[in-house]
PLY file of the C-alpha trace (Angstrom):
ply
format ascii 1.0
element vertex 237
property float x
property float y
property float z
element edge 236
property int vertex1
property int vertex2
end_header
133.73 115.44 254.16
132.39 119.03 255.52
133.37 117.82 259.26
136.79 116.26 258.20
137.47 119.23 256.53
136.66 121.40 258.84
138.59 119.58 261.66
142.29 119.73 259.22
141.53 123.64 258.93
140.75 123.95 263.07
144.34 122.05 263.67
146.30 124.02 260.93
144.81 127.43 261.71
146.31 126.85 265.74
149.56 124.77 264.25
149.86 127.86 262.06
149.51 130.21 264.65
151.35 128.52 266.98
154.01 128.37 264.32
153.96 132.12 263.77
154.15 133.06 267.09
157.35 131.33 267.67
159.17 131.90 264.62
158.28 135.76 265.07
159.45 135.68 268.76
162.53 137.65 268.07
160.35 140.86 266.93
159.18 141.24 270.80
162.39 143.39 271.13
160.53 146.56 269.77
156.62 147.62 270.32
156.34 148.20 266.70
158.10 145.32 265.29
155.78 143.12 267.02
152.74 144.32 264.84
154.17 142.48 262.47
152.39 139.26 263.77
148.70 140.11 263.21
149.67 141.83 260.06
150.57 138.35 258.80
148.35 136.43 260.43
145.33 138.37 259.59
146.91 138.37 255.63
147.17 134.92 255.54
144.17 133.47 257.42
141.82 134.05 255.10
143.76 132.17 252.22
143.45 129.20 254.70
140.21 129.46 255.40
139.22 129.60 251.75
140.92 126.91 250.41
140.25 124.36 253.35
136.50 125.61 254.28
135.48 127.31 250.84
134.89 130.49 253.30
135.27 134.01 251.20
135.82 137.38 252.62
133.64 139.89 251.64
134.53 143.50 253.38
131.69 146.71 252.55
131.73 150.32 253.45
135.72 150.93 253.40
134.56 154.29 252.58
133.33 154.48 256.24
136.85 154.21 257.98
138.08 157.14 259.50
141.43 158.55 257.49
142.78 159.86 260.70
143.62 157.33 263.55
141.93 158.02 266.99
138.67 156.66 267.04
137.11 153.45 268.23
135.83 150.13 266.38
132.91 148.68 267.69
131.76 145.15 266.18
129.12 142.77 266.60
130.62 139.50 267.61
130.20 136.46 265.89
133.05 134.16 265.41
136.78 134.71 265.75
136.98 135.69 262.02
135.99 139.39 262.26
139.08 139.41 264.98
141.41 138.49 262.49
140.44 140.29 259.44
139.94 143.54 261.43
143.40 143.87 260.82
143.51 144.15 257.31
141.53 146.79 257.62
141.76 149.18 260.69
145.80 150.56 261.16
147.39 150.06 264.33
144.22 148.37 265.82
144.20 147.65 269.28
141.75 144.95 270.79
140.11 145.86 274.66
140.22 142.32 275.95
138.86 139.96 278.98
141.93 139.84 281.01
141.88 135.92 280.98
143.34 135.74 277.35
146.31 136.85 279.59
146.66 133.25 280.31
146.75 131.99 276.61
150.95 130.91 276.32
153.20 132.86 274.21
150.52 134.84 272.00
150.20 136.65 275.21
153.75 137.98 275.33
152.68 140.19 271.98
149.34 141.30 273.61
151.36 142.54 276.42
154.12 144.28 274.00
151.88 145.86 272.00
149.71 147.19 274.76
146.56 145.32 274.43
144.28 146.69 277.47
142.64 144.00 279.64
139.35 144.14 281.90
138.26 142.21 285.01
134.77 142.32 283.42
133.95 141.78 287.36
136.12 144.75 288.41
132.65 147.41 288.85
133.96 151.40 288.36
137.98 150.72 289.56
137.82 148.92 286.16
136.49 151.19 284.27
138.86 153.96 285.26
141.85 151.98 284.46
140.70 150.95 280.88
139.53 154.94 280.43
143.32 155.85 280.98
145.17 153.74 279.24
142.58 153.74 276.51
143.46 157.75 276.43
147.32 157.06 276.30
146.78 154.27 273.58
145.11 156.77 271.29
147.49 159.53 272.25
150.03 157.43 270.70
148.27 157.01 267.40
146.51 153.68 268.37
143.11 152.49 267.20
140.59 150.55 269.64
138.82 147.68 269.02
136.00 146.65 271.13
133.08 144.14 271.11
130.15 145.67 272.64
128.30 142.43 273.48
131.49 141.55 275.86
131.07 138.02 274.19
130.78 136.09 270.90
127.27 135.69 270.16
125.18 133.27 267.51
123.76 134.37 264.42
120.01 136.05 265.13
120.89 136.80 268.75
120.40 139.97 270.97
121.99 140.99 273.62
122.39 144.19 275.23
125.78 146.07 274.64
127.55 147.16 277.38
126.86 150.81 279.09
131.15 150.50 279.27
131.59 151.24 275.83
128.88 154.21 275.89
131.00 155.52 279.36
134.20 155.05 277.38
132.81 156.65 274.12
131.95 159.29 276.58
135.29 159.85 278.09
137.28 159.60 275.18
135.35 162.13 273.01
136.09 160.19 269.74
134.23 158.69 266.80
132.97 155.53 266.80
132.72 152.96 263.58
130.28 149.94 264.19
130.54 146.57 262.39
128.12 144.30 261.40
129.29 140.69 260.66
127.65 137.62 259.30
130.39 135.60 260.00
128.71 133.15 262.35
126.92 131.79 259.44
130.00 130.36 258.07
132.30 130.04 261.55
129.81 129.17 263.93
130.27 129.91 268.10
132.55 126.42 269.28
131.93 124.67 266.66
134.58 122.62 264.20
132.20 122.80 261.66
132.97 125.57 258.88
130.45 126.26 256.45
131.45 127.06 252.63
130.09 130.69 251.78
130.54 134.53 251.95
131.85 135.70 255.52
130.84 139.81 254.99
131.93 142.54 257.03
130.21 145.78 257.09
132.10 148.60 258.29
128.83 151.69 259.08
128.61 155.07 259.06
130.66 157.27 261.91
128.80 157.56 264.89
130.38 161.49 266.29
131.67 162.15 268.90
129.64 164.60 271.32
126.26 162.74 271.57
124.77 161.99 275.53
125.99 158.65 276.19
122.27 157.16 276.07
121.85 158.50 272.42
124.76 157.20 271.74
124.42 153.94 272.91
120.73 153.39 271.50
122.28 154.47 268.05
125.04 152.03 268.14
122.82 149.18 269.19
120.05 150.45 266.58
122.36 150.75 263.85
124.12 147.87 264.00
121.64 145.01 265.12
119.46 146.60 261.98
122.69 145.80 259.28
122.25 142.34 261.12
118.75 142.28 259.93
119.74 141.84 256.79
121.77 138.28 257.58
119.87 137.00 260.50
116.74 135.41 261.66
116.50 136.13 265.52
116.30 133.45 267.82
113.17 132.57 269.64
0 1
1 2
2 3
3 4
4 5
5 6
6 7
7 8
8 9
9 10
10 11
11 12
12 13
13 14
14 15
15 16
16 17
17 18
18 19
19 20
20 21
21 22
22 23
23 24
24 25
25 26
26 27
27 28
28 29
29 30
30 31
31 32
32 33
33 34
34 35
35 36
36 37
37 38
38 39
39 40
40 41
41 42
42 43
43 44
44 45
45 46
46 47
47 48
48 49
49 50
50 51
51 52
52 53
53 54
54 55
55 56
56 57
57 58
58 59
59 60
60 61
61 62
62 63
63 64
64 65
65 66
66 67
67 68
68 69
69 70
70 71
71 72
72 73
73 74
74 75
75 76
76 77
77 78
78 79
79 80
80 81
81 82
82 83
83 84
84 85
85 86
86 87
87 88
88 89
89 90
90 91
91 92
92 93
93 94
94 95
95 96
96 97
97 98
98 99
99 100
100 101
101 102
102 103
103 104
104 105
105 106
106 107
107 108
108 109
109 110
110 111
111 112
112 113
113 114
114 115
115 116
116 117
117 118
118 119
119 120
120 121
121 122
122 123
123 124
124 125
125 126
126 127
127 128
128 129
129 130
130 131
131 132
132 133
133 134
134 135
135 136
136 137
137 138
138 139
139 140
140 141
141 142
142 143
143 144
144 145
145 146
146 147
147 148
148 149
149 150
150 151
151 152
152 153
153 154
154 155
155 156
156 157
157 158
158 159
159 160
160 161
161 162
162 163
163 164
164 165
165 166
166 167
167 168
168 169
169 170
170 171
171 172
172 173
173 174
174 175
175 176
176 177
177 178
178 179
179 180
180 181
181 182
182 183
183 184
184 185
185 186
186 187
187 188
188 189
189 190
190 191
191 192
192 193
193 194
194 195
195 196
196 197
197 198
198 199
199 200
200 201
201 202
202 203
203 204
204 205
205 206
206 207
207 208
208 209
209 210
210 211
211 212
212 213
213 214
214 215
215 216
216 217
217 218
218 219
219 220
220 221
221 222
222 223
223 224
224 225
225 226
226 227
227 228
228 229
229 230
230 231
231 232
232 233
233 234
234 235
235 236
C-alpha cells in the first residue's frame, strides 16, 4: 500500500506540475508575473504530499529570516521538498542551479524569465566570475539567493564537504547568510518512489554576518548546520 501510494503521488506531483506549467504559460510575458508559478506550486505541494504520503511540514526558526531582502539561503540538501517549500518562506527567492536543468522542457522557460543563474559546475574560475555578477545584479534588484552548498542532494546521515564557491561568493557579495537544516530525506528519500508518512522539518538558523574571512565563514556554515543535522541523523559508515 506504502509503494502504491507512493507511486500515484510521484505521477500526480509531475502531472500536476506539468499541468501548472502550461496552464500558467501566458504569465511568461512579464518577469514578475511569472513568480506566480512557484508561489502556487510551492502552496499547493505540500497539501499533496500530505494527503497521498501522510508527509507534514514542519518549518522552525521563522524568527531567523532576514526582514530585508539581500542575503543568501544556504540549505542542506536532502530531497526535492526543501526546494519547493523554500518558497513559502523566503520572498523573491532565487535558486543558483547546475546549468543542465536548462534542458528540463517548458519549466525551463520560467527559470530563464525569472533569472535563475546557472553553473558549469566544470567551468573552474570563468564560472565563478559569471555567477559573482549576476548574483550582484540579482540582489541589486531585490532578489534573494538560494543555494545548496553540497552542489548535490545528499542521504540522510551523510557528509560531504560544501563547496569553497559559496564561501568565495559569500565573500564577494558581502551579505548575510541563513543556513537550513532539513530532515526531509527521512520522509522523501534521494530517487526513491517510496514516501514515508511523518514530519518533513525545516530549520531555518541563526544569520551568519557578513564580514567574516571566507575560511571562518565556511567552517561556521558547515559546523552549524551539519550539527542541527545531528539532531535527525545517524551518519553513515
Amino acid at each position: 500500500m506504502l509503494w502504491l501510494k507512493s507511486f500515484i503521488f510521484t505521477i500526480i506531483f509531475y502531472l500536476y506540475t506539468l499541468f501548472l506549467c502550461i496552464l500558467l504559460l501566458p504569465t511568461l510575458v512579464s518577469r514578475r508575473a511569472s513568480y506566480l508559478l512557484p508561489t502556487v506550486w510551492a502552496w499547493s505541494v505540500p497539501y499533496l504530499i500530505r494527503f497521498f504520503c501522510g508527509i507534514r511540514i514542519k518549518v522552525e526558526g521563522l524568527e531567523n529570516i532576514p526582514k530585508e531582502r539581500g542575503y543568501i539561503v544556504a540549505s542542506k540538501h536532502q530531497s526535492a521538498l526543501e526546494t519547493i517549500i523554500l518558497f513559502n518562506y523566503v520572498p523573491k527567492l532565487l535558486y543558483i542551479l547546475k546549468r543542465e536543468l536548462l534542458l528540463v522542457p517548458i519549466a525551463s522557460w520560467y527559470f530563464i524569465r525569472m533569472k535563475y543563474i546557472f553553473i558549469d559546475r566544470k567551468g573552474g574560475a570563468k564560472t565563478m566570475r559569471s555567477m559573482t555578477k549576476a548574483a550582484k545584479d540579482r540582489l541589486n534588484e531585490g532578489m534573494n539567493l538560494g543555494i545548496f552548498p553540497e552542489g548535490t542532494r545528499t542521504a540522510p546521515g551523510t557528509k560531504k564537504p560544501y563547496s569553497p564557491g559559496v564561501a568565495f561568493l559569500y565573500d564577494q557579495l558581502k551579505v548575510p547568510v541563513v543556513p537550513v537544516a532539513v530532515n526531509t530525506g527521512h520522509v522523501w528519500p534521494k530517487n526513491k518512489i517510496i514516501k514515508h508518512a511523518g514530519v518533513a522539518t525545516i530549520k531555518f538558523l541563526p544569520v551568519i554576518p557578513s564580514g567574516l574571512d571566507k575560511r571562518v565563514f565556511l567552517d561556521r556554515l558547515y559546523n552549524e548546520i551539519e550539527a542541527a543535522q545531528d539532531t535527525w541523523d545517524k551518519p553513515c559508515n
